[in-house]
N, C-alpha and C positions, 0 to 999 in steps of 0.2 A: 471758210465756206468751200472753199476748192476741195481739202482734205475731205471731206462731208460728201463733195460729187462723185471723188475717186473710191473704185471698187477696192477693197482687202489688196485684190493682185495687182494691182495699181500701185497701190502704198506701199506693199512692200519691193514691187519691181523699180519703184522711183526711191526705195530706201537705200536699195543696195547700188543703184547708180550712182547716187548722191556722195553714200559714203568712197564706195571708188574713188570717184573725183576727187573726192576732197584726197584721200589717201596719197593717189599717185600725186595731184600736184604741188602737196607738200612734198612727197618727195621728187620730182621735177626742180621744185624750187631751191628746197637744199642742195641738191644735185650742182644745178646751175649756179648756184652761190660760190659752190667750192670748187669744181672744174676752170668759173671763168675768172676768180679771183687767184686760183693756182697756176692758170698758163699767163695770168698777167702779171705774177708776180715771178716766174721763170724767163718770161719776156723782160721786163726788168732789166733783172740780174744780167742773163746775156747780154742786152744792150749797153750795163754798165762798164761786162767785163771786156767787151769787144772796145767798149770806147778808149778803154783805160790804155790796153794793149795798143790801138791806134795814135793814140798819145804820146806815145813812149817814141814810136816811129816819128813824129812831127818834132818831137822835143829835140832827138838825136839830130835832125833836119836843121834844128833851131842855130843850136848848136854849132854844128858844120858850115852856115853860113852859105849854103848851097843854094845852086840857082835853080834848082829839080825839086822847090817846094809844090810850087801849083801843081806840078807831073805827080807827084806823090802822092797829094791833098784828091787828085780826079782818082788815081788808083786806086784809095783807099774808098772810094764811094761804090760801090759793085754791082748797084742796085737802083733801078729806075726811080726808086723812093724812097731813095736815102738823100741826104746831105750832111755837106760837110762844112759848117764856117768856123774862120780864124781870123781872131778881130787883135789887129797888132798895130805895130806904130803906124802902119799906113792906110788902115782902117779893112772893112772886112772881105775877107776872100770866101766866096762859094764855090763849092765844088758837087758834083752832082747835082741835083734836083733845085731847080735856080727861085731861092727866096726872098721876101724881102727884111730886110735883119731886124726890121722895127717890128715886126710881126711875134718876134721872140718875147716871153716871158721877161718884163725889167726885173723881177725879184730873182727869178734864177738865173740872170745874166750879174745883178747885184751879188748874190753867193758866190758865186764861182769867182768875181773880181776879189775878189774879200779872202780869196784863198781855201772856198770849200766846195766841195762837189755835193752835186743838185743834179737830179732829174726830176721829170714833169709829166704826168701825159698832158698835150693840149694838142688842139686842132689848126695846121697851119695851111691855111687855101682849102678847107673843106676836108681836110686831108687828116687823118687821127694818127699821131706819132708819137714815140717816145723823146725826150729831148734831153741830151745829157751834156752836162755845161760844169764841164773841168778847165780850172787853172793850168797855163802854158808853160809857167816859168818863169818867163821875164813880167815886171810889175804889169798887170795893165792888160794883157793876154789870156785871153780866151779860147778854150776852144769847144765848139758847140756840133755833137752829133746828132742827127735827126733820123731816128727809124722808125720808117713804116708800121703803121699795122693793120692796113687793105688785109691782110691776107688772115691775120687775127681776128679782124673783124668780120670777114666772109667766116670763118670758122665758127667764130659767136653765131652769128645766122642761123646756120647749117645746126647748130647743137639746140640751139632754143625751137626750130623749125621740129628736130626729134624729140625732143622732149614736149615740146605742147602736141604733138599729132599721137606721140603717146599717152598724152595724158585724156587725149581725149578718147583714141580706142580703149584705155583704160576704162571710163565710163561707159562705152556701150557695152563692153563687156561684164560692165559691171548689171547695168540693164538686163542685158544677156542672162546672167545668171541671177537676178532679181528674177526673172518671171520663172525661168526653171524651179527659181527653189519655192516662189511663191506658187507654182501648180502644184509642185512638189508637196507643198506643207498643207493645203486649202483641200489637197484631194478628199482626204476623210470628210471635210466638211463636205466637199462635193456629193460624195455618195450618201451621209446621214442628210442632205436636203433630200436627194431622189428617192432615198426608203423612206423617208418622211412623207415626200407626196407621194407615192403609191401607194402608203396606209389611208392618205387622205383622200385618197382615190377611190378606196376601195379592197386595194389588193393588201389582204392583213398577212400574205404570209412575206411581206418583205423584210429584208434583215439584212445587216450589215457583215461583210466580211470580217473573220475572228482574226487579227493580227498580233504579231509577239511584240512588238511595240507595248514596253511598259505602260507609256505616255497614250495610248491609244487603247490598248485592251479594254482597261475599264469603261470606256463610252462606246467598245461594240457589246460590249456584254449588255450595260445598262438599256441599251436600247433596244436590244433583240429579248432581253425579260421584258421589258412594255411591250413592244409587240407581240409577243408570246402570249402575255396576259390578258390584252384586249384583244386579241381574237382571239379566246378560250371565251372573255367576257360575251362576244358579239356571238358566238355561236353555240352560249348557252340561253342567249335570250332569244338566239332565233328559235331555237327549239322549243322554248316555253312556249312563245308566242303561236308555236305550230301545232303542241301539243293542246294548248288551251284554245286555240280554235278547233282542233281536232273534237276536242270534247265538248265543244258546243253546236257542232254542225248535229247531232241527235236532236238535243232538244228545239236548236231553230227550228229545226224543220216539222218537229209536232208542233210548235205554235204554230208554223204557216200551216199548217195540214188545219189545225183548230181554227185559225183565222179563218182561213179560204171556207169551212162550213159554216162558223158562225156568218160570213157572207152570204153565202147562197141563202140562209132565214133571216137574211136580214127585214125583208118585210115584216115577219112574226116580232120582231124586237120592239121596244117602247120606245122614243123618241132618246130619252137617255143614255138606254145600251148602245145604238144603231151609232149614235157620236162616239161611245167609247168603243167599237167595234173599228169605227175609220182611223182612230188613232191610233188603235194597236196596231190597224194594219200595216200603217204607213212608219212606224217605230220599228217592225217585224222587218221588216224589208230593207229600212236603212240596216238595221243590224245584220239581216239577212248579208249584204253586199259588204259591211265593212267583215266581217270576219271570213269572205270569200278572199280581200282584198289582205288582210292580212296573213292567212294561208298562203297568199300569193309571195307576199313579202318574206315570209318565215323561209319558203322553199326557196328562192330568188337568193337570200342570205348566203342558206346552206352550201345549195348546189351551183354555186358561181362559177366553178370550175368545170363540171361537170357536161352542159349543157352541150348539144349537137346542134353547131354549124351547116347550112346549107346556103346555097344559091339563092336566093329568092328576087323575085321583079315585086318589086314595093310597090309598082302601080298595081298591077294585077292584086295585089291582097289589098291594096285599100279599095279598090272597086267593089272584091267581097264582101269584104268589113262593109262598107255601106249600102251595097245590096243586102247583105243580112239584116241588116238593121233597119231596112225601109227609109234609109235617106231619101232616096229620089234625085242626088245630084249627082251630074255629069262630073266626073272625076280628072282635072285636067293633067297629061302623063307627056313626059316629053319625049321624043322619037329620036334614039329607038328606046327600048325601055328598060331605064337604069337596073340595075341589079348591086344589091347588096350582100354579103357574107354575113346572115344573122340567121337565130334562134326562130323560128316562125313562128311558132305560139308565143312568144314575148313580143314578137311585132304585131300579133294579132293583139293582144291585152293590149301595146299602146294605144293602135290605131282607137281601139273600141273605148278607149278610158279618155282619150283626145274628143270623140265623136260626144262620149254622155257628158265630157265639162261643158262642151258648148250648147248642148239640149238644156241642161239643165241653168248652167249660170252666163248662157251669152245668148240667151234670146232664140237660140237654135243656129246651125253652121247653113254658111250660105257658101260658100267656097270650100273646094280639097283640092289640092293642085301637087305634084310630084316633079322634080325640075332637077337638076345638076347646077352646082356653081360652087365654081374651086376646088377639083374633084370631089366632092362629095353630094350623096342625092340626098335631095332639098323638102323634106317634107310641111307645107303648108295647111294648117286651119283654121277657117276665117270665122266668124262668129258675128251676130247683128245686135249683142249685146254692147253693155255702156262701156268694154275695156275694162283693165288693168290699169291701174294707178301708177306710175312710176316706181313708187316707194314699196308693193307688194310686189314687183313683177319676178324677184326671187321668195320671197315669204311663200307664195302661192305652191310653190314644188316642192316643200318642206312638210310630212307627216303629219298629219292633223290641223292643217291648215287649210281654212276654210275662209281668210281674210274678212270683209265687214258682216259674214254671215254667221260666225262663230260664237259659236254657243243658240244657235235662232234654231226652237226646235219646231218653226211653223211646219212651213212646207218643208219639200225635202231637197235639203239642202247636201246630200252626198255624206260621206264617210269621212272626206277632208283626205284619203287613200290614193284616190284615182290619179292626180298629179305628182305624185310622188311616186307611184309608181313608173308612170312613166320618164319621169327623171334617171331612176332606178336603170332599167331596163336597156334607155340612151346613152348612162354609162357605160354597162355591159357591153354592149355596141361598140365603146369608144365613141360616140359623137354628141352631141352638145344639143342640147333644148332650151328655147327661151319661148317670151311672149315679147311681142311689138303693139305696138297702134297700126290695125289695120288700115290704110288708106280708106279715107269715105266716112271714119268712126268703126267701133267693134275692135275687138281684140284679132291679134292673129300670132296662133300658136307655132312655131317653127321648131322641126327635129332634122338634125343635120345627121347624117351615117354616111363613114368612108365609102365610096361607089368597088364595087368589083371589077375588073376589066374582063370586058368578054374575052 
């Protein structure tokens, strides 16, 4: 479940951490196996062969019968944590570092009596020592060295302290270079997502950078051929769609020229005609406006790139727009009055194609308001009709979508163009359109466009 949460660069920035770790602190641990097992095993030997050497001194002592054992027994001790015991017929002599003799190993006090040499590490008073326990010479005589190893064991410290601080910058490094290589490797994916959504966007002339990368070649080629293809695709159907509204704007217009006279005789008509004269009309008309609506689309296709930018005050052109049209509403504009970077005649076709949805499918617009919110100007229209559905509130912005009216050729129910176009258009723009639930009941249509700064 975790793996499932973590993004690609995640998995692989925690892969190559992971393996680091693991890496270094095997080798930390071999490391430390062999280092603390080699200076313990040199410590040792040393302490055997110094004891042995010291031995020889006490034995010649033995020997001589001299009264300058104890003197020799402290000299020989040179170290705050060392000691020296010699356990003889008159039981044990310490020298340096003062023990207690019961403290000693009975098995390696038992060898050395028995006439063999023994060392030991054990801990004597907290203390970690080597403990070397050779035979004296006379029956019965021991002699038992004790060395230090404070300063072996500070040394372990000190080596384990390096090795684990290394083994752990080993991992962030390791981290470290997990996200380099995973930006590293993800990049091409990075760039085939963003030429992915700017075709889906819209923009068909995006393409992938051509790289000599064997392993990479083939998926910018394959993908700059689809995008190559579909926009040859899309602007050969823009053009159809242009040329065949082109060739029907003629004869529309002698139907309506035919319609509009068989109207004016309509009283000379017979009750029969005068009905199928209403239905042509209103057939004549919708058809009239959808293939105005698709010329619109067909050029909007083409010429995407093409189009001249200006300044414009959105309030000011939606005031037009619904004075032209005989709205009659006061248009609310916030102070002072936002200006946007668009196409003016595509701001005009939205306003006007926003204004005929709500005449025709919201009971007519009660509200037009123009606002800013979160740099961008806010365009609002309010409608007194029953609302948008939740489940149509994208279907409705989509080409010949007419939602519960589709296919109803009563009244006139529009071209199923007009929101789509203005979808279209809001693109072009770069800003965002949707519908809401008016407060009160009725739809409320919202177009978002980046504001200009004065």
């Amino acid at each position: 479940m975790i793996g499932n949460r973590l993004t690609l660069r995640s998995r692989v920035m925690f892969a190559f951490g992971l393996g680091s770790l693991a890496v270094s602190g095997l080798l930390a641990l071999v490391t430390w196996n062999l280092a603390s097992a080699y200076m313990l095993d040199q410590r040792e030997l040393s302490a055997g062969r110094q004891a042995t050497v010291n031995l020889r001194l006490v034995q010649e002592a033995l020997r001589a019968q001299t009264t300058a054992l104890e003197e020799l027994l402290s000299g020989l001790a040179t170290s705050a944590d060392k000691t020296i015991a010699l356990n003889g017929s008159g039981g044990w002599t310490i020298s340096g570092r003062q023990i207690d003799p019961a403290v000693l190993p009975d098995p390696l006090l038992a060898l050395a009596g028995d006439g063999t040499p023994a060392r030991q590490r054990v801990r004597v008073d907290g203390v970690p020592v080597i403990a070397v326990a050779l035979p004296a010479g006379p029956p019965g005589t021991i002699y038992v060295e004790l060395f230090g190893l404070t300063d072996l064991d500070r040394t372990f410290r000190f080596l384990s302290s390096v090795l684990v601080t290394g083994v752990l910058v080993s991992g962030l490094l390791g981290l470290g270079l997990g996200r380099w290589a995973g930006s590293r490797a993800l990049r091409p994916l990075v760039e085939l997502t963003d030429a992915a959504g700017r075709v889906a966007g819209g923009d068909l002339t995006a393409r992938l950078p051509e790289r000599g990368d064997p392993d990479l070649a083939p998926l910018a080629s394959t993908f700059n051929r689809t995008a190559a293809a579909l926009e040859r695709r899309v602007r050969r159907d823009a053009r159809f769609a242009g040329d065949v509204s082109h060739e029907l704007r003629s004869p529309i217009t002698t139907m309506v020229n035919a319609v509009e006279v068989l109207r004016h005789r309509r009283a000379e008509l017979p009750e029969a005609a005068r009905l199928a004269v209403d239905l042509l009309e209103a057939d004549v008309q919708r058809f009239r406006r959808m293939v105005d609506d698709l010329l619109e689309i067909s050029r909007d296709d083409a010429d995407a790139d093409e189009r001249e930018l200006e300044a414009v005050d959105l309030g000011a052109l939606v005031r037009n727009v619904a004075a032209a049209r005989r709205e009659g509403l006061d248009v609310e504009v916030a102070v002072p009055p936002p200006l946007v970077l668009a196409d003016r005649r595509r701001l005009d076709r939205l306003v006007a194609n926003l204004l005929d949805n709500g005449a025709r499918h919201g009971g007519g617009v009660c509200r037009l308001a123009v606002g800013r919110r979160g740099g961008c100007v806010r365009l609002e229209v309010d409608d007194a009709g029953p609302g948008v559905p939740p489940e149509l509130r994208e279907q409705v912005f989509e080409r010949f979508a007419r939602g519960q009216l589709a296919g109803d050729r009563g009244d006139d129910t529009g071209s199923g163009l007009g929101l789509a176009l203005v979808a279209q258009h809001t693109a072009r723009h770069h800003g965002s359109v949707w519908v809401e639930e008016r407060p009160g009941g009725g739809a409320r249509f919202v177009v978002e466009l980046p504001e200009l700064a004065p």
